[in-house]
N, C-alpha and C positions, 0 to 999 in steps of 0.2 A: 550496381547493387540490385538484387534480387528483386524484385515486386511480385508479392503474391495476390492472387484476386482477392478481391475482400470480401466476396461468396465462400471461400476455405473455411471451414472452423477449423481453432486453435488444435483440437485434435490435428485435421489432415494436416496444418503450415505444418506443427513439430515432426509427424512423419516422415515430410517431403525434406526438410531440413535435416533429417538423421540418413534418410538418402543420398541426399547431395553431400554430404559432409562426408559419409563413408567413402561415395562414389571416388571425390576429388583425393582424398588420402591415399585410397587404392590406386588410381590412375598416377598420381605420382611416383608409389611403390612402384607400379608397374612397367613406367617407363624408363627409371633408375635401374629396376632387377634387368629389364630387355636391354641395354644399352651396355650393364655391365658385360650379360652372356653376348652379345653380339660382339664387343670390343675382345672377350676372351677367346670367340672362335676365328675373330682376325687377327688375334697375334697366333692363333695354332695354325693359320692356314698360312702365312706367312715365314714361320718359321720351318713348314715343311718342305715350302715351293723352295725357301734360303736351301735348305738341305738336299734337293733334287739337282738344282742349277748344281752345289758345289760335286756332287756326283756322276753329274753329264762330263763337267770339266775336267774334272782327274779321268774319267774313263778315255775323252780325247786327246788328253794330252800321252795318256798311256799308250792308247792302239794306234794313233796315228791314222793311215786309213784305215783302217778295219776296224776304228769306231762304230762302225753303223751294226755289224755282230756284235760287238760285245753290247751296246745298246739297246739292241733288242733283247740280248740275254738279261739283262739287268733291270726289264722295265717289264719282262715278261708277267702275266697276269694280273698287271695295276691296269686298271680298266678307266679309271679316275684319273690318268696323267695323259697327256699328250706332249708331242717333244718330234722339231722341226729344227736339224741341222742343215743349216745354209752356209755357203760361202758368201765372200765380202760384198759381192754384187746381185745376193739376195735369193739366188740358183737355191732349191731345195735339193740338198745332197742326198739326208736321208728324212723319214718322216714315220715317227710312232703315235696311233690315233690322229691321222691328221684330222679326220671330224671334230676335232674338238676345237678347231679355229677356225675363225671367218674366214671366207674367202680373200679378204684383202692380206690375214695375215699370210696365204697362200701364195699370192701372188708376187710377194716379196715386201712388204710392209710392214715394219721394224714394231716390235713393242715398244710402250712406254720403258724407258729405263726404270722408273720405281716403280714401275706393276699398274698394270691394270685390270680391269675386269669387264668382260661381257656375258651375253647369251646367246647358246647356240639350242636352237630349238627349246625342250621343255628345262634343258640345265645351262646351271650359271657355271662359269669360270671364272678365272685370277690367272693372270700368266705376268712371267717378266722374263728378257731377254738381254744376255751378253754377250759382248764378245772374247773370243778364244784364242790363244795365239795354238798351232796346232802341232811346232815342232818341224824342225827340218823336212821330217817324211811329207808332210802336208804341202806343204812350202808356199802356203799362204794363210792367209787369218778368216777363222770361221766366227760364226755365230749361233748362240745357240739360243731357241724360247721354248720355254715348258710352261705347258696350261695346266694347271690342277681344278680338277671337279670338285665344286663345294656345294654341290647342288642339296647332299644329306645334311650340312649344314643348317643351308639356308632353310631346307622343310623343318628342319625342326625348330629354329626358330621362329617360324609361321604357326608351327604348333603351340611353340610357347606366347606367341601374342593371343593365338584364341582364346588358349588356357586363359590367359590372364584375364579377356575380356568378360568370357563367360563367368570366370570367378567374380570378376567385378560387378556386372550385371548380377548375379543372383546375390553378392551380396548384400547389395543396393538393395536391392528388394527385400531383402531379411532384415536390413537396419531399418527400412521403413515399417517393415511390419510390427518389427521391438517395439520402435518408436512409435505406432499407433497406439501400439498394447500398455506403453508404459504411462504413456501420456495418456491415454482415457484410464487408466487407473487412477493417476494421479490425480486428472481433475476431476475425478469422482466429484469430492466435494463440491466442487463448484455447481455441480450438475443437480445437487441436491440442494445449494443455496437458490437458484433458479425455481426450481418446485415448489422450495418453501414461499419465496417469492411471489410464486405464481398464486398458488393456495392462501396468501396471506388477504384478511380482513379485517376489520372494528372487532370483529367476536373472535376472530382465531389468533391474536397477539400472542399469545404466551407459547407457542411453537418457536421451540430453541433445534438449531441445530447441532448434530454430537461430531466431537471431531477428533475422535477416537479414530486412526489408522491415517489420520490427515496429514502431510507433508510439511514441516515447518512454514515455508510461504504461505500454504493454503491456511494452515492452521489461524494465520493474523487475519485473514480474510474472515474465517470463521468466529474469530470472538469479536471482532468488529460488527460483524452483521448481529450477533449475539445480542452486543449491546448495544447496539440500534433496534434491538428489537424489543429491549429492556424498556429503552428510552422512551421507545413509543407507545410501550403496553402501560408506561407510569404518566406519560403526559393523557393519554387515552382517559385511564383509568381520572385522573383528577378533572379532566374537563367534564367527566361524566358524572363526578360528584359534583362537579362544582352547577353542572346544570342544573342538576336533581336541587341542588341545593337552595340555588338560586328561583327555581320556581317557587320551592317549600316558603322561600321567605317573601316572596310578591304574594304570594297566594293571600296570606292573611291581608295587605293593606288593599290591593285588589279589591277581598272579599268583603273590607269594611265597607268601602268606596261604594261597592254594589249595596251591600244593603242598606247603608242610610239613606242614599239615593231614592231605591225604593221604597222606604218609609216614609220618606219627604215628598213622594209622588203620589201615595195616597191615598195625602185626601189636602184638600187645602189649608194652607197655614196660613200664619202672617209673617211680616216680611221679618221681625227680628227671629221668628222660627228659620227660615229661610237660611238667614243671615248664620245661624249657631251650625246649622248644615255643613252650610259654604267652610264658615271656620274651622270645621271638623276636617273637612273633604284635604282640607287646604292643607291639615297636620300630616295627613298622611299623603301626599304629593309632596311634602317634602321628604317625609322619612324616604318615599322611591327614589327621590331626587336624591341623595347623600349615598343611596346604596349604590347607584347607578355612577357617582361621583368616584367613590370607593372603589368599585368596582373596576374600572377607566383607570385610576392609580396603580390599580395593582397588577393592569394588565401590561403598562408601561413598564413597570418596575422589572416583568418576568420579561418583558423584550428588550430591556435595557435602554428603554428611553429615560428613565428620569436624568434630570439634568448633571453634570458631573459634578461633585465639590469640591470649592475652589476659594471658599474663602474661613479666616480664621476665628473661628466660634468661641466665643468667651461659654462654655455651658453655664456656670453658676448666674450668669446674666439672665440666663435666657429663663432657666427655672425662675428667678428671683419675679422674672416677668405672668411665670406661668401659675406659680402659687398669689400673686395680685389678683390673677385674672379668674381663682378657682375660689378668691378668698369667701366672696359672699356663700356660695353653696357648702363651702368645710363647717362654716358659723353655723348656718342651717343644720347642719347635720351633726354639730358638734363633733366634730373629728379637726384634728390638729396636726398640722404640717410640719418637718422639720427640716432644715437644710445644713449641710456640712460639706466643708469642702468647696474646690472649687480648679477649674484646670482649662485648657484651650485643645481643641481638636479642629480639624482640614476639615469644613464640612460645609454644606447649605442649611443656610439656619434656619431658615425657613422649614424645610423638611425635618431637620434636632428638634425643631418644636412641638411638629406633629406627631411624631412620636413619641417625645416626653409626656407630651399635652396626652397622648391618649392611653400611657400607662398611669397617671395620675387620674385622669375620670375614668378609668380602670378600676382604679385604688379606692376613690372614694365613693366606687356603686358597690362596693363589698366590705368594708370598715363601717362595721357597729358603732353606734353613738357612745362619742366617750374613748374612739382607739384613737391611735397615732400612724401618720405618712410617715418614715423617714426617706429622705435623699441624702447619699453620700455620697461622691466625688472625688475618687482619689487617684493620684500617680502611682500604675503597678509596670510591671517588666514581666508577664508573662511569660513562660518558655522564652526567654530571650527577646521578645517584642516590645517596645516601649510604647506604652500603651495607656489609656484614658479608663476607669471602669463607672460607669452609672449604676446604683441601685436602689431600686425602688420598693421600700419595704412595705407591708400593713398587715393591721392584726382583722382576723374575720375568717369567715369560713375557708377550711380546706380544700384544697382541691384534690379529688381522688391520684391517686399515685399511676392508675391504668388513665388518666384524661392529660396530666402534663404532656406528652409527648404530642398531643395533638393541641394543645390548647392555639399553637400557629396558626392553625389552616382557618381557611375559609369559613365561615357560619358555625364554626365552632363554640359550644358553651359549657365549660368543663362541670356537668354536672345540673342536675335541676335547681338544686338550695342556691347554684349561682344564675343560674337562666331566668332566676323568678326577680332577680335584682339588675339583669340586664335590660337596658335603654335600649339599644343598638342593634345592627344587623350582625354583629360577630365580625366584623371584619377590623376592628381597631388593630387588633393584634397582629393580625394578616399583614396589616399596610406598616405597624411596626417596625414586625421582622426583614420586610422586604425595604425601607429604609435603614436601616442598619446595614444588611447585605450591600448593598450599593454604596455604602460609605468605606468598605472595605472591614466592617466589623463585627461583630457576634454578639445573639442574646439566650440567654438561657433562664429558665425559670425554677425554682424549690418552694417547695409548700410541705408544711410538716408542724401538728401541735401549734393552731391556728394562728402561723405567722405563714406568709406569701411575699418572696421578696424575687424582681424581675431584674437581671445585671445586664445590662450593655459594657460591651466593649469595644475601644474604638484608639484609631491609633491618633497618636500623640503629634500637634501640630509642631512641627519643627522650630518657629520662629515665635512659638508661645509663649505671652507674656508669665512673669510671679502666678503663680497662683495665692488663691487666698490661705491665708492661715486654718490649721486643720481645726482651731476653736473659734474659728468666723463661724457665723450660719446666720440665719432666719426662721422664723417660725409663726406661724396662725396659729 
């Protein structure tokens, strides 16, 4: 097998490869076409020496002695034939061109019976010899060997292997050249994915490249790199929100941290002064602790660590456990819970919770005194999916129809009228969506004519028990 150095670029391998390739096809041709013309100038040269020999012999069998005139009359001005009649014990009787035979054939040294061939100085020969019976007049048995000159021959098929070579060599060289030419066109592209490449930074992501005149193979190269560059400009893009974002929300507990601090330094207090300090300080080390907690979730979540689920979730359980646990603060706020329904999903319940648990103190940081939570829970077949659906209704302010789409992200708060009722760093929703995702399921949000209702969907535990009756429910 070939090895090419691994200093070649792809350009020069492909050139040297349409060289060789060429090379080897032609050199084939080559030796096929020479083998044909050689084989067709030794059946001509063969079939003429056949035709000589049988011309010597009728002439000797005709003249008897005086073979050797009529011989010379018959062979007059072939310059190409030689012809050495002997008797039986090798005696040269007569001899036309005798130069055109070795001395040994001189000397009385028999040709091959099926022909042979030498050289006698700058030309080749072919000779074969027989024997003659010569006729009474002779009165003994002669032999005859004729040499034919195939010297024009042989030059021209030495012309024709040059021919051939030099054809071969220039072509070689012409397919390499194609082959440079076609192939640096070809990888054009490639040579501008490199650039781009090379030029690529944190600030110049959004450089696409065009693959306009690009080659099918090159062309998959090109939207791959496309969108990897997509990929990078949108993960780029969000961790630089999420930075910005993330300072905006330290800043304030930070900034509290610092000034009570420095209020508390001075001038001296007493120790229950102190003491309301320390309790302050202590609220907001937690709030960073929870963000920071949050934060840790959901960075898991985007690297696919949270844990896989694996076991079979009663939901209307787990609500039933979550509206207990939200009951004292609904009372407080006079807002009232309603549950319906009831069904089993493949999940960690632990994770079902936190997410229910934080579209419910969702619910009830933006329901007026006096609305209603509903939960429904019901068995749907989406597009063909057998499926789980949660939702989570309440009456209270709208959310703008331009803020739904983002209400998922990070430190997100759809709107002031609802930011001024938000506890939280914005991330409930965030850690939500990205539990849900991990379960293999979908949430979407509608707000319109002060109802807000959040749907999970989620696929249906295989081995799920009854659910409950769709006029079971609960309510605070």
């Amino acid at each position: 097998m070939l090895k090419m150095s691994p200093r070649l670029s792809l350009t020069a391998r492909l050139a040297l490869l349409f060289a060789l390739l060429t090379a080897s096809l032609l050199i084939v041709v080559g030796v096929v076409l020479g083998r044909a013309v050689e084989a067709h100038f030794d059946e001509l040269d063969a079939h003429e020496l056949a035709g000589k020999l049988t011309l010597v012999g009728n002439l000797v069998r005709e003249a008897g002695s005086d073979a050797g005139q009529h011989l010379d009359a018959a062979f007059a001005g072939q310059d190409t034939v030689g012809l050495l009649l002997r008797a039986a014990d090798g005696t040269v009787l007569h001899a036309i061109q005798p130069g055109a035979f070795k001395p040994a054939h001189l000397a009385g040294a028999a040709l091959m019976q099926g022909g042979e061939g030498w050289q006698s100085g700058p030309r080749q020969f072919i000779g074969r010899e027989i024997a003659l019976d010569a006729g009474a007049d002779a009165g003994s048995a002669l032999r005859v060997a004729v040499a034919l000159d195939i010297s024009h021959h042989a030059h021209f098929l030495d012309e024709v292997r040059r021919g051939l070579w030099l054809g071969i060599s220039g072509a070689a060289l012409v397919a390499a050249l194609l082959g440079w030419f076609a192939a640096h066109r070809g990888l054009a592209p490639l040579r501008r994915v490199t650039a781009t490449a090379r030029d690529l930074s944190a600030e110049r992501l959004s450089q696409r490249l065009d693959e306009t005149g690009a080659p099918a193979e090159v062309r998959d190269l090109v939207d791959a790199f496309n969108g990897m560059l997509e990929r990078l400009e949108s993960s780029f893009t969000r961790l630089a929100d999420f930075s910005a974002d993330i300072a905006h929300e330290l800043r304030t507990p930070v900034s509290n941290l610092m000034t009570q601090t420095e209020v508390a330094l001075s001038r001296a207090r007493s120790s229950e002064e102190y003491r309301e300090v320390l309790a302050s300080n202590l609220e907001e080390f937690e709030r960073i602790a929870r963000m920071v907690g949050d934060m840790l979730f959901l960075a898991q979540a985007e690297n696919g660590r949270l844990p896989r689920p694996v076991e079979t979730v009663a939901l209307d359980h787990e609500i039933h456990a979550l509206i207990e646990f939200y009951e004292a603060l609904a009372e407080e706020r006079q807002v009232r819970i309603t549950l319906h329904g009831g069904a089993c999903v493949t999940g960690d319940r632990l994770m079902l919770r936190r997410a229910v648990s934080n579209l419910l103190s969702n619910a009830l940081r933006h329901t007026a005194a006096g609305g209603t939570i509903d939960i429904l829970i019901e068995n749907a077949v989406p597009s063909g999916n057998d499926a789980v659906t949660l939702s989570v209704s309440n009456t209270g302010d709208t959310i703008p129809p331009d803020q739904l789409p983002r209400i998922f992200d990070r430190f997100h708060r759809a709107g002031a009228n609802r930011a001024r009722h938000g506890e939280g760093a914005g991330l409930g929703l965030a850690i939500t969506r990205s539990i849900v995702l991990a379960h293999g399921g979908d949430i979407a949000a509608i707000s319109a004519d002060g109802l807000t209702r959040f749907t999970i969907t989620l696929p249906r535990a295989t081995d799920a028990r009854a659910p409950l009756s769709e006029s079971s429910g609960a309510s605070t």
